[in-house]
C-alpha positions in Angstrom: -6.8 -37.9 -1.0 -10.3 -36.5 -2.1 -10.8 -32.4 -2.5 -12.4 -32.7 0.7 -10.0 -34.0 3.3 -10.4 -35.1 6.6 -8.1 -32.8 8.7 -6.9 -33.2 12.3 -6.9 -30.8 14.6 -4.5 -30.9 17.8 -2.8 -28.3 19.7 -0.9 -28.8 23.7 -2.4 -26.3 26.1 0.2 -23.7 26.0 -0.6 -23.4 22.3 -4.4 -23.8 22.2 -4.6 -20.2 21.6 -2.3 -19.9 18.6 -4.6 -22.8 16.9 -7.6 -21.4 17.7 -6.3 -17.9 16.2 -5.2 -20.1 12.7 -8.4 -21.7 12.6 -10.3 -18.5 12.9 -8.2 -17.2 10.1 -8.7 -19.9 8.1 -12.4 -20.4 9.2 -14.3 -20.6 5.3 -11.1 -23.1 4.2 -11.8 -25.1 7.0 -15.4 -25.4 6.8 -15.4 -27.4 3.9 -13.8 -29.8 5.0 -14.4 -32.5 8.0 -12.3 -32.0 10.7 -11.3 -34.7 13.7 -10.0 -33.0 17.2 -9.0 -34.2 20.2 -10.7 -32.9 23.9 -10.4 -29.5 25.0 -8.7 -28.6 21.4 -11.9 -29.7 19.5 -14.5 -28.0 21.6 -12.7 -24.8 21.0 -12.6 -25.5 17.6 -16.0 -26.0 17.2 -16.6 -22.9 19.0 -14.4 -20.6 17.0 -15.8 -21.9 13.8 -19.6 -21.8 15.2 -19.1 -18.2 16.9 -19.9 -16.1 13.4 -22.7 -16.6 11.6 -21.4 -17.6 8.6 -24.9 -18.9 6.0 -22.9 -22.0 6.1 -23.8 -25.3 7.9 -22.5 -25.8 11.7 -18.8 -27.0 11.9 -17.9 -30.7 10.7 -16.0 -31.2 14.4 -15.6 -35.0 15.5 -14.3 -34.9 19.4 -12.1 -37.4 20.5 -10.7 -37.8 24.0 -8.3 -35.6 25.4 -4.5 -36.6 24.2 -3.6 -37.6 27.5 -6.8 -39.9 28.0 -6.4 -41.8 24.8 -7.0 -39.0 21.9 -3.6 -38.8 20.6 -4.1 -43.0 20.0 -7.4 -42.7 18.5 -6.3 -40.3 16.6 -3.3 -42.2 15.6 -5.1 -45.6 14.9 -7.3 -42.7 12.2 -4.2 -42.1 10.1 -3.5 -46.0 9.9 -7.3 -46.4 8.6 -6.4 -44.1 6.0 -8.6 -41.4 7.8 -7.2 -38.5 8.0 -5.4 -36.5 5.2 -3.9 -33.7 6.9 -2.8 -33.5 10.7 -2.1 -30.1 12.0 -0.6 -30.3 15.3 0.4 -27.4 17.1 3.0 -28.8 20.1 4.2 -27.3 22.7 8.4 -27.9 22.4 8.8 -25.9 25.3 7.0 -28.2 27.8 7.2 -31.8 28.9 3.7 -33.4 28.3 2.8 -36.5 30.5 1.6 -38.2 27.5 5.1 -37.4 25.4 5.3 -41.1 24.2 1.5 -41.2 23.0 2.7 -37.9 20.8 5.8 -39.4 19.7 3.5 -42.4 18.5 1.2 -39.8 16.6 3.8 -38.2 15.0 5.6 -41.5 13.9 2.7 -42.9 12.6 1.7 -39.7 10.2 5.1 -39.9 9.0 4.8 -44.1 8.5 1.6 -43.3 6.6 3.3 -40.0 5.0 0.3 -37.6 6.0 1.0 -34.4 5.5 1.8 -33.0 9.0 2.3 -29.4 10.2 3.9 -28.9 13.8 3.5 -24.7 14.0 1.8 -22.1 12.3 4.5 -21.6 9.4 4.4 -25.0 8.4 0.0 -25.5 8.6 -0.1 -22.3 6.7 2.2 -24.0 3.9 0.1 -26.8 3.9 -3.1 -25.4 3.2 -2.0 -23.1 0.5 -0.5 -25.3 -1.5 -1.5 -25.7 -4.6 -2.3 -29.6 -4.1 -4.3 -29.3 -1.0 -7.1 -27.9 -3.2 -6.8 -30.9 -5.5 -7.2 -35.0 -5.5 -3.7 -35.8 -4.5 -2.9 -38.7 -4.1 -0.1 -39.5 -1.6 2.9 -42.3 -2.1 2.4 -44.2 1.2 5.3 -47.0 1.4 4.7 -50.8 0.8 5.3 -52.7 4.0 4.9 -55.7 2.9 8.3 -57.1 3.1 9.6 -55.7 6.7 6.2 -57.5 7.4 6.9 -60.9 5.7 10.4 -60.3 7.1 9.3 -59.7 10.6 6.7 -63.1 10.3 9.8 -65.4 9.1 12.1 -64.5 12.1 
């Protein structure tokens, strides 16, 4: 993982605001770095980080689709790429979402590819303070290659 990660960006609509409110207090940290959103999430991303004039460049923001029309999959088919370094993802444990299987599938997959995943403020704040976050760490991600040969035998 290079100094300058590639951080996701999620949050389900009852907790839009609370991201949005992190990202604007994290706003310069953020901005040097890319960042990956999906839908509604990332256009108010973008918007937070573009609304003060900063004498930096606009916002790195890629949009995906919303996580109920396919963002949650795109974004989870990122972090099996090896794309994304950091997902933040703000859920809403309150709530039933319609796409609660496609979240589960995120979620798994971050923790298959052991991306550094925050779920709430606490825990995103934790994980970009860290003393590693600022460096080129390198993450352990788990050889495979035997539940694969395994699975191919069977």
């Amino acid at each position: 993982m290079k100094k300058e990660k590639t951080i996701a960006l999620v949050a389900h609509d009852n907790i839009k605001p609370e991201l949005v409110e992190w990202v604007d207090w994290n706003r310069e940290m953020l901005l040097q770095h890319h960042l990956v959103c999906t839908g509604t999430t990332g256009r108010m991303v973008e918007e937070t980080l573009n609304s003060k004039k900063t004498g930096k460049a606009k916002a790195d923001v890629r949009l995906l689709k919303s996580g109920p029309l396919g963002g949650d999959q795109q974004l989870g088919a990122m972090i099996a790429e090896g794309k994304i370094d950091a997902l933040i993802f703000f859920w809403d444990p309150m709530e039933a979402q319609p796409h609660d299987v496609d979240v589960k599938a995120l979620l798994r997959l971050a923790t298959l590819y052991n991306v550094p995943t925050a779920v709430n403020r606490s825990s995103a704040d934790l994980i970009v303070s860290s003393a590693l976050f600022d460096s080129d760490y390198e993450p352990i991600v788990k050889d495979y290659k035997n539940y694969v040969n395994r699975t191919l035998r069977q």
